[in-house]
N, C-alpha and C positions, 0 to 999 in steps of 0.2 A: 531634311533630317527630322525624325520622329523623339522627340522625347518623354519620355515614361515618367510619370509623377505618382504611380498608385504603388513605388515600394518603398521599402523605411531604409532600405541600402543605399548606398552611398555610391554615385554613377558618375565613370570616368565615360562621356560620350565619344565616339570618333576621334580614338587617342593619336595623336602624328605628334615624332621628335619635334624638336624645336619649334613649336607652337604656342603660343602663348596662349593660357587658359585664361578665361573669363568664368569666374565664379556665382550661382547665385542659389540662396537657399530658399525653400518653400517649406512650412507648416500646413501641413491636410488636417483642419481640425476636424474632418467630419468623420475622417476613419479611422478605427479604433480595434485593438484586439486586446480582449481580458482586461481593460481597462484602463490602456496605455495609448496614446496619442502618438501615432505615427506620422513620423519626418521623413521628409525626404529632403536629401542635399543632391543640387545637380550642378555639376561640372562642366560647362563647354568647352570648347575647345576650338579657337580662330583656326579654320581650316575645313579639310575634308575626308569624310571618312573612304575611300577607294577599297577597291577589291584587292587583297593579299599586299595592302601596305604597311609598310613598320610598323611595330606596335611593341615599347620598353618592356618585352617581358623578362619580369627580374624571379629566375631560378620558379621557370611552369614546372611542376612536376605532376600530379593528378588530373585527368579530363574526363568529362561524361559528357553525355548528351542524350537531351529529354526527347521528350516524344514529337514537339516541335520541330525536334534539330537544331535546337539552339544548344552553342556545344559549351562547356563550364572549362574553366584551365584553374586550379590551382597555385598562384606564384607566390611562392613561401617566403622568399626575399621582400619580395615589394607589399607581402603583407594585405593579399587581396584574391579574388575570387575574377578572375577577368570574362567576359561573354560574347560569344562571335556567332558569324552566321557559319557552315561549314566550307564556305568560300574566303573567311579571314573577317567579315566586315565587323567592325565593333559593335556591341551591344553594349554597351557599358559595362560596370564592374561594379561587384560587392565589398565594400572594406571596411564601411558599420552598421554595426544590427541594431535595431531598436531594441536594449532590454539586456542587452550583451554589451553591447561599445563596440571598437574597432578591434580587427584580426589582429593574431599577434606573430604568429605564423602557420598558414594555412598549407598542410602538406596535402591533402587531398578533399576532393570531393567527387558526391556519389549522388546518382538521379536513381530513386526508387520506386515505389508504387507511389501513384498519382502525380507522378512530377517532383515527390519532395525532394528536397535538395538535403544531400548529409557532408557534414563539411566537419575535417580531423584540424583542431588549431592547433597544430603540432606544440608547437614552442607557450602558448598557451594552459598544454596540459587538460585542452576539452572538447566536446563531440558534442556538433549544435546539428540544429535538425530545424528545416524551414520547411514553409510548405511551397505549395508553386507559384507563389505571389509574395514568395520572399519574406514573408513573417514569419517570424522567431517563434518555435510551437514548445520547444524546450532543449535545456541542453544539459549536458552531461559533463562532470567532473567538476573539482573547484578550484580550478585554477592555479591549483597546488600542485608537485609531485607526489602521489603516492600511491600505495599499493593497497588497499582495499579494496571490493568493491566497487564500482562505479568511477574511480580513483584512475588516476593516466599517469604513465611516463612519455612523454614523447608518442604521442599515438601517431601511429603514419597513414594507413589503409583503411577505408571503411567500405563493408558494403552491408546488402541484405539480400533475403532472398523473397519470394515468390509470400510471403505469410506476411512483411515488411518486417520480419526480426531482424536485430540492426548487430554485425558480428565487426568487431570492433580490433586490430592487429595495436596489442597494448604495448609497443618495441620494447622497450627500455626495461620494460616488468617480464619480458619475455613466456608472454598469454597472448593468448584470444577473450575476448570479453563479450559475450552474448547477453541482449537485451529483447524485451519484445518491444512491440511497437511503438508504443506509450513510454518507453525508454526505462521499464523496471528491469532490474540486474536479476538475469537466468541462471548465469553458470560463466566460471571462466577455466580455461585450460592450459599448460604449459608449465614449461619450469627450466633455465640453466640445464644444460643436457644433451650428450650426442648421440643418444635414443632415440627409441619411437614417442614422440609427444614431447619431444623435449626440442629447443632451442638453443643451437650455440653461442657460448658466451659471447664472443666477437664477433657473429655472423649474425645478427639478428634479427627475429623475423620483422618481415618488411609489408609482403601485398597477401591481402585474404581477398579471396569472390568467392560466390556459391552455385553449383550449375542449377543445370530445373531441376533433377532431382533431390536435391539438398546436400548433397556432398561440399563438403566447404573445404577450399586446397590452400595452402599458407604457406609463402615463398619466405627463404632466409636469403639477407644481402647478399653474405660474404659464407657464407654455406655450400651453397649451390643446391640443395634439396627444396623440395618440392613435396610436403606433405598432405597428404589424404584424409581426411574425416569425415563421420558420421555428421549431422546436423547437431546429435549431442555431444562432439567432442571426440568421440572415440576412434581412438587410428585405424585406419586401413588401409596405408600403403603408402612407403616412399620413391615419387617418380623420376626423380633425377639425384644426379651427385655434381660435384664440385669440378670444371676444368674448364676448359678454353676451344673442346674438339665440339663436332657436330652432336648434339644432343645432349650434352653438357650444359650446366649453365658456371659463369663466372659471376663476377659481383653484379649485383644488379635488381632492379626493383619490381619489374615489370611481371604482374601474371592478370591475364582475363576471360573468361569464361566467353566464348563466341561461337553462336553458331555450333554449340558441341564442343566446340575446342579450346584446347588451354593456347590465347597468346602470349608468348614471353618475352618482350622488350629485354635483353642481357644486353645493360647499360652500358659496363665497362669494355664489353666488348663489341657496341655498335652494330647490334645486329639485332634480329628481331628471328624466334624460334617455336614454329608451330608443333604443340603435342596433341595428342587423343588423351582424353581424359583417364587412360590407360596408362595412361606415360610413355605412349609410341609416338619416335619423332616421323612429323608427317609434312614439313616443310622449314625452309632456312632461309631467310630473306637477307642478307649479309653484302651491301652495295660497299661496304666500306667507311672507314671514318673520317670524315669532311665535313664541311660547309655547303657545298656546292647546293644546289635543288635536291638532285637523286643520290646524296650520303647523309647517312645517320649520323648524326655526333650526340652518345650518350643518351639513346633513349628511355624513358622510364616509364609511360602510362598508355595506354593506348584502347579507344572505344570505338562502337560504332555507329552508323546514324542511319536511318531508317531507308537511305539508297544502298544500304550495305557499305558504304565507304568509311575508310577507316580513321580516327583523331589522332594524330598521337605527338605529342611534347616529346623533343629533344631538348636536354636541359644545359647542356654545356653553351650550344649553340644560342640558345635563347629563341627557340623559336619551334612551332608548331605545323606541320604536316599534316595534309589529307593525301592518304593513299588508297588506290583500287584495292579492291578484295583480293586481287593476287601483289601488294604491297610495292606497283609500281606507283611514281611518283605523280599527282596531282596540280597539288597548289600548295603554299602556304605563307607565314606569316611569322613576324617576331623583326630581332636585332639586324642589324646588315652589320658587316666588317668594315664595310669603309665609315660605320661611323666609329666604331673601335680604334680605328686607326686616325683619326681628328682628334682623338682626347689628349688635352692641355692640363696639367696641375693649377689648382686654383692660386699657388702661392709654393714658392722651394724654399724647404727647412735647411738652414744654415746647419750642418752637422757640425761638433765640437770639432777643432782641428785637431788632427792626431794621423799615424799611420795611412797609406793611401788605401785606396778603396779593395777590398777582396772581391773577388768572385770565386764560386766554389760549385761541387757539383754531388748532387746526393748518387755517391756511387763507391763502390769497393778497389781496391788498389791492384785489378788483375792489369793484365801487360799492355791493351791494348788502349782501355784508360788512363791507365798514366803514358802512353806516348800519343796518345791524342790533348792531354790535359797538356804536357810538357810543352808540347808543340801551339798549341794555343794559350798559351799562358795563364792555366786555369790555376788558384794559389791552393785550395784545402778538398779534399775529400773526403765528405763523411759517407761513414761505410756502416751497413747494414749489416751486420754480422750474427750468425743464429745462433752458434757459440757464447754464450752473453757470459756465460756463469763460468765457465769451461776456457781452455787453450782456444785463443780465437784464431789462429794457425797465422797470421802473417808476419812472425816475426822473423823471418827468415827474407822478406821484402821489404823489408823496411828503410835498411842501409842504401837501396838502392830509390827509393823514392825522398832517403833526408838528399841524397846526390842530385837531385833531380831538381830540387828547391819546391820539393810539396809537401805540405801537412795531410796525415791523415788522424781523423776524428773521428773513432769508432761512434756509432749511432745506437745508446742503449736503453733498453726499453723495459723501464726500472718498473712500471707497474706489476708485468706477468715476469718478473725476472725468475728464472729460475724452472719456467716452464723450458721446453723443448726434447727435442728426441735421443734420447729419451729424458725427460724431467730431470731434475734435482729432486736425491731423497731425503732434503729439506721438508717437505710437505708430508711425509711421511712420517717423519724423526720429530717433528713440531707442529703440531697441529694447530697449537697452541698461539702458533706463531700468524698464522692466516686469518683473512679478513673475513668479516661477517658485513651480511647488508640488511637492510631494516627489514623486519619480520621470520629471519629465518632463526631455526631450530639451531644452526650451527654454522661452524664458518665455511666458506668454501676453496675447499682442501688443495685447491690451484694456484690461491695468491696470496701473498705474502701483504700482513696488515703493514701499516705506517707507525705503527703504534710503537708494537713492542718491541725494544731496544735489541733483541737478537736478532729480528728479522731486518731491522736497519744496518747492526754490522754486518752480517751475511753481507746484505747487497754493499754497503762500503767495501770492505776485504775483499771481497770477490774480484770488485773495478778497480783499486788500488794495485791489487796482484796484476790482472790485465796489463793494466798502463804500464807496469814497471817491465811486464818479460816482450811484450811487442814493441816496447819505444817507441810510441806514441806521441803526439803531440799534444793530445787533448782528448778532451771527453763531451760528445751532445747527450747528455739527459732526457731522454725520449718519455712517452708515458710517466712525466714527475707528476702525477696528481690524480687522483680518484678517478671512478668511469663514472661514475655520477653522485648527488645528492642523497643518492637511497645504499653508499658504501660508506664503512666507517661506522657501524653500529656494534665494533666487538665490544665486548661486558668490558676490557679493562679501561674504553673511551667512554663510554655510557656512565660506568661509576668515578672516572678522574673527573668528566665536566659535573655531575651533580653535588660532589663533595667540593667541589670549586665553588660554584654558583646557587646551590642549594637546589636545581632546575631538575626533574628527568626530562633528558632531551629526548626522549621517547615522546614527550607529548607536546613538542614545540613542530613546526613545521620544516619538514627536509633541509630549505635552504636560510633556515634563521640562521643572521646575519653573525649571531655570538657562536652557535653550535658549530658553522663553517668555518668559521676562523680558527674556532679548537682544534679541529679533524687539521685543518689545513697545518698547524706550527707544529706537528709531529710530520710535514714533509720538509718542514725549514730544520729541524733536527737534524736528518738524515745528511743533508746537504752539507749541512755545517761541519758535522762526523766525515763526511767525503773528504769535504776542502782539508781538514787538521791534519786526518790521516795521509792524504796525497802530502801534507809539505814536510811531516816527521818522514813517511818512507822517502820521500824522494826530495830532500830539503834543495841540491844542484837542477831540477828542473821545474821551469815554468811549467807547469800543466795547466792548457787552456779549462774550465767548468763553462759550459755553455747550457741552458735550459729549454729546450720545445715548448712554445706556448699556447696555449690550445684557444687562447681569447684574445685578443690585442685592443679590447676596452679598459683601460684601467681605472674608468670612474667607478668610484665607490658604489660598493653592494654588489658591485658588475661583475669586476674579475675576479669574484669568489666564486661566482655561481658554475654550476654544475660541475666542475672540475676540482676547483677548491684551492687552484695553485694560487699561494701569492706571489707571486714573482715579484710585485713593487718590494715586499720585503726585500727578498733576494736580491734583491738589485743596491737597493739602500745599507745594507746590510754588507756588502761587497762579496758577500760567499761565491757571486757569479760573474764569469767576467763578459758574458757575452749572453742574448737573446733572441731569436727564433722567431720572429714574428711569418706564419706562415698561413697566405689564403691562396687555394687550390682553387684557381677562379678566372675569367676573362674580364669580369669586375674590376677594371682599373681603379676606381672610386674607391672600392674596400680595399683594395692592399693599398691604395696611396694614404688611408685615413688612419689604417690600422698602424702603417709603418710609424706615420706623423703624430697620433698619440701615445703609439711606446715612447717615440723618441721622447719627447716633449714631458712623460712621464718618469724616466728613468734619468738617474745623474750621469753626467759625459762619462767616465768614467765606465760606463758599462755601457759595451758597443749593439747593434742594433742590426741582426743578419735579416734582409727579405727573403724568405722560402718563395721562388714561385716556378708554376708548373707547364711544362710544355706535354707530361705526362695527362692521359682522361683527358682529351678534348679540348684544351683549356691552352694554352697560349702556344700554340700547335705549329704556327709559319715563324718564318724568320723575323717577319714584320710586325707580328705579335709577341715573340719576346721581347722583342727591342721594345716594344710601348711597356711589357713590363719592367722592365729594370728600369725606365725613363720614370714609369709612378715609383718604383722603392727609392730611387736615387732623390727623388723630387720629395719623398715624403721623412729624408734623411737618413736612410739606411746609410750604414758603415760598409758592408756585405750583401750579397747576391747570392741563393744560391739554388740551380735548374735541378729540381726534381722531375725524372729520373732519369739516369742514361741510358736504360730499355729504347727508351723512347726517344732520347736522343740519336742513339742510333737508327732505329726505326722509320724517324720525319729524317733523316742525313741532316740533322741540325750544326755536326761540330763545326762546318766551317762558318755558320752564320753565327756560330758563339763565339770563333776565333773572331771575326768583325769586330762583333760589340764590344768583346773585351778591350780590343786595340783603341775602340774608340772612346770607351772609358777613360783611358789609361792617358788619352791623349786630352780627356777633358772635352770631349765633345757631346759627351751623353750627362748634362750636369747634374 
C-alpha cells in the first residue's frame, strides 16, 4: 500500500466497512505555500484496499477525473472529496485543506487546466480551487449566505473552460457567477424567471459545463430546460423542456459536455440521455431503476477518463459506476444492501405512552387507495391536493372514507399558497401583501409574505373554510417556513426589527441568530391564528395541526437556519399537535437520529410522524422499508408514513406494507 505524505488533505487510505482505523498524523515542516506550514493527516485502515470493494459513500454526487485518471467523487453527506483508481481502488480522500479547515458540504468537484481541482462546498457557501498537489491557491465566498459578488447560496456546479475562467451555478441566488482565473468576479447572470435567462423559482438551476467553443449550457433541477449561452452570458437557445418522455428531462442534476455531446444523468428518472449540443436527442441509456450492477438508481454526474470510459455517481444507491462509451455496465463501487439490511438502533426511545402506533400513506383519497389502505390497515391519508386555496373537490368522499375508519389530512403547502391554475387574484389585489428577498427592488408578486396580517388571514380563512366543507380530519402544514435565509426582507420586517432593536438587519448577516428568529414568530403567528380560528368555526371538532419539518436538529442556532421554522416553539406552545419528521434517504442513521432528537426535543404531548420513502430510489424492496420503519420506531416515532403511492404502486409494495403493518400492530417491529 502506497501512502502519500506531500498533501495538506486529510486521507482516508483503502477505506473497507467494518474496519478498524489506526490513526497517525505527520508535520512536513519543510514544505510550505505563501507562508503556511503544510499538514498532512493520514488515516489507515487495518485491512485491504481490493478492486471494486465497498467503500461508505455517503450522498457522491459530483465526479471528474484528471489527466492521470485519477477519478474525484464529491460526497456531500460525509463531507469529503473521495479518490479512486477508475477501477474502484481507493486513493484516499480530501476532507481538510490547509488554510480552509475541513468541508462542510462538498456538492461537486471539477478537474481544469493543469490538474486543478475546483471543489463547490455547498452547504459551506464557498468555491475553493487547489492546484494538482492539493494546495489551497484560493477560495471564493465567505462562508456566509449572500448575494453580492463573489457571495454563494448553496452553489452546486462548477466548471471552466479552455482560458481556466471558473463559471460558477450560484442555485439558491439563481445566477451564474463568472470569474477568471485568479478567481476575480467577471460578470454574473440570471434572475427568478420563466424566460429566456431566467431560473425557475422551484426548479433551480443545478449543472453548468462549457464546450470547446465557449458556449456554456445551465441545467435546472426541477425545470427540465436546458439553457444555452454565450461565454458572456448571453441566451441563445433553450434545448429541452420538462416531462418523463424520450428527450425530456425530469428532475435531475446531470449535464456534461463529452466528446461534442451534452450527457444528461435525469436523476429522478434513472436514466442517462445523450443530446447534440443542438438539443437533438441522439441516445437514451434507460436500464431501469435498481441496485443490481447494470440499473441506475438516481444518477447525478457523470465524466470521462482518458480510455473514453465513463464515471458516474448514482446517489440513491451510494455507489459509483464506470461504464463503456456506449453506457454498458463495467465495474463499480460504494454501499451493498446486505449491509443496509444488518443495521441495529444504537439504543430504542421509549415513546410516551399514549394511543397505538399509526401508519399512514402520503396519497389522495381516490377508490383504489382507500381499498387497498382499508384492506391493509393503513390509519390516515395525507393528500396532496392542488386546489389549496379553492374547493379541494372531495367532499363528496368523505362519508365514505369517515365509514372506512380512515383519516384523511389534506397536505398544504402554506409557502406558494395561493399559486395554481390559474393563481389567486390575491397577488394582484395585494401586492402589498407578497414577500420580498434580500436585494430586490420589490417583492415577488407569487408569494405571499409571513409578515403582513392579511396575507396570514388569507391563508388561515382559506384552510379553515377547506376543513369545514370537506370534513376533514386534520391539516399537514406543508412549506411552514421560508425557502431560505435571503426571504423575509419586506420593508415592513426590516423597519419592525430595527425599531425593536435599534439594528438595520440589512447589515447583520442572513442567518443572525436574532434577525431568524424575528422573520421566524411571524410564522408562529399565523399558526396560532389557524389553531383560534379552527376552534371558534368548528368548536365540536378536533382538528388534527400537524407541521412538515424541513430540519430535525433541534440544537440551538440549528433549526432556525435556512428555513426559519421554529417548530420547538410550536411544539411547546401546543398550537401543534403532531410533527413531520421527514428524511427522503437509505440513511437509516439519519432518520433513526432525526426521529430520536425531535422526540427527545418536543413534550409527549406532541406526537412524532417518520416520513419515509420507498419513492426516488430510497427504501425501494420490501426489506428496505421494513428497516425503515424498524429506525423511526427505534428512534420513537408515534407515526409512519410511505411517501408515495406512485410508487408504491409501481415496486407492488402494498402487500409488503400490509405485512409490516400487521406486524407492528402485533408488536414485533418495536
Amino acid at each position: 500500500m502506497q501512502i502519500r505524505t506531500d498533501s495538506p488533505a486529510m486521507f482516508r487510505m483503502a477505506a473497507s466497512e467494518n474496519r478498524k482505523e489506526q490513526c497517525m498524523s505527520t508535520q512536513i515542516s519543510s514544505a510550505s505555500w505563501q507562508g503556511m506550514a503544510v499538514a498532512a493527516v493520514v488515516c489507515l485502515v487495518a485491512g485491504q484496499s481490493v478492486l471494486g470493494a465497498s467503500w461508505p459513500f455517503n450522498g457522491p454526487f459530483g465526479v471528474a477525473v484528471n489527466s492521470q485518471d485519477v477519478v474525484y467523487v464529491a460526497e456531500i453527506k460525509a463531507k469529503r472529496i473521495s479518490k479512486f483508481t477508475p477501477e474502484g481502488r481507493s486513493l484516499g480522500t480530501i476532507e481538510k485543506i490547509e488554510g480552509y479547515g475541513p468541508l462542510v458540504g462538498p456538492f461537486d468537484v471539477h478537474i481544469g487546466p493543469k490538474d486543478w481541482i475546483y471543489i463547490t462546498d455547498c452547504f459551506g457557501h464557498n468555491v475553493l480551487v487547489l492546484d494538482a498537489e492539493e494546495r489551497l491557491q484560493f477560495a471564493l465566498g465567505n462562508g456566509i449566505k449572500g448575494m453580492d459578488p463573489g457571495q454563494f447560496s448553496e452553489p452546486h456546479f462548477i466548471t471552466t473552460n479552455r482560458a481556466g475562467e471558473i463559471f460558477i451555478a450560484d442555485t439558491f441566488n439563481a445566477r451564474i457567477q463568472k470569474f477568471t482565473p485568479d478567481g476575480t468576479f467577471i460578470k454574473a447572470w440570471g434572475q427568478i424567471g420563466k424566460g429566456p435567462g431566467e431560473y425557475l423559482h422551484n426548479g433551480y438551476l443545478a449543472r453548468v459545463d462549457v464546450d470547446g467553443k465557449g458556449f456554456v449550457y445551465v441545467r435546472e433541477f426541477d425545470g427540465g430546460r436546458i439553457q444555452k449561452y454565450t461565454e458572456d452570458g448571453e441566451y441563445v437557445a433553450t434545448l429541452s423542456k420538462r416531462g418523463v418522455g424520450e428527450g425530456e428531462l425530469d428532475e435531475g442534476y446531470g449535464l456534461t459536455v463529452i466528446d461534442g455531446k451534452l450527457y444528461c444523468p435525469d436523476t429522478f428518472e434513472s436514466r442517462v440521455q445523450i443530446f447534440s449540443l443542438e438539443g437533438k436527442l441522439l441516445e437514451v441509456w434507460d436500464p431501469g431503476e435498481g441496485d443490481s450492477d447494470n440499473k441506475f438508481n438516481h444518477p447525478v454526474d457523470i465524466a470521462r477518463t482518458s480510455r473514453g470510459d465513463l464515471i458516474m455517481t448514482n446517489w440513491k444507491s451510494d455507489r459509483v459506476v464506470r461504464l463503456s462509451k456506449d453506457g454498458k455496465y463495467l465495474n463499480g463501487w460504494g454501499r451493498s444492501l446486505e449491509g443496509l439490511l444488518q443495521w441495529k438502533p444504537p439504543v430504542r426511545v421509549k415513546r410516551p405512552t399514549r394511543t397505538p402506533i399509526k401508519v399512514s400513506i402520503y396519497a389522495g383519497p381516490d377508490d383504489d387507495t382507500l381499498q387497498k389502505s382499508k384492506k391493509h390497515g393503513v390509519d390516515i391519508l395525507y393528500a396532496s391536493l392542488e386546489n389549496q386555496y379553492r374547493d379541494m373537490g372531495i367532499s363528496h368522499i368523505m362519508p365514505k372514507v369517515v365509514e372506512m375508519g380512515i383519516e384523511v389530512h389534506p397536505s398544504i403547502a402554506c409557502w406558494p399558497f395561493g399559486m395554481g391554475h390559474p393563481p389567486s387574484s390575491v397577488f394582484e389585489e395585494h401586492p402589498e401583501w407578497c414577500v420580498w428577498k434580500k436585494g430586490a427592488s420589490g417583492p415577488i408578486k407569487t408569494i405571499l409574505s409571513w409578515a403582513h396580517p392579511g396575507a396570514r388571514s388569507f391563508r388561515a380563512d382559506a384552510i379553515v373554510r377547506q376543513v369545514e366543507m370537506q370534513g376533514v380530519q386534520g391539516v399537514m402544514l406543508d412549506y411552514i417556513r421560508y425557502l431560505g435565509t435571503d426571504y423575509g426582507y419586506d420593508p415592513v420586517i426590516v423597519n419592525g426589527f430595527f425599531e425593536k432593536y435599534g439594528v438595520n438587519p440589512l447589515s447583520l448577516p442572513q442567518d443572525d441568530v436574532r434577525w431568524m428568529q424575528y422573520r421566524a414568530d411571524f410564522i408562529t403567528d399565523f399558526i396560532v391564528e389557524l389553531r383560534h380560528k379552527l376552534a371558534l368555526r368548528l368548536p365540536d371538532r378536533d382538528i388534527e395541526i400537524s407541521a412538515y419539518l424541513s430540519s430535525g436538529d433541534p440544537d440551538p442556532g440549528v433549526y432556525l437556519q435556512s428555513t426559519m421554522q421554529d417548530w420547538l416553539t410550536w411544539g411547546k406552545m401546543g398550537i401543534i399537535d403532531k410533527v413531520h419528521v421527514a428524511w427522503y434517504t437509505r440513511d437509516l442513521d439519519q432518520i433513526y437520529n432525526a426521529v430520536r432528537k425531535t422526540r427527545e426535543a418536543l413534550p409527549d404531548r406532541v406526537k412524532v410522524n417518520s416520513f419515509i420513502a420507498c419513492y426516488g430510489g430510497n427504501l425501494n424492496t420490501p426489506e428496505l422499508l421494513r428497516k425503515g420503519f424498524e429506525a423511526s420506531l427505534a428512534g420513537g416515532a408515534d407515526e409512519v408514513t410511505i411517501y408515495r403511492v406512485d410508487a408504491i404502486r409501481e415496486l407492488k409494495l402494498w402487500d409488503a406494507i400490509g405485512e409490516i403493518i400487521a406486524d407492528v400492530d402485533a408488536g414485533k417491529i418495536p
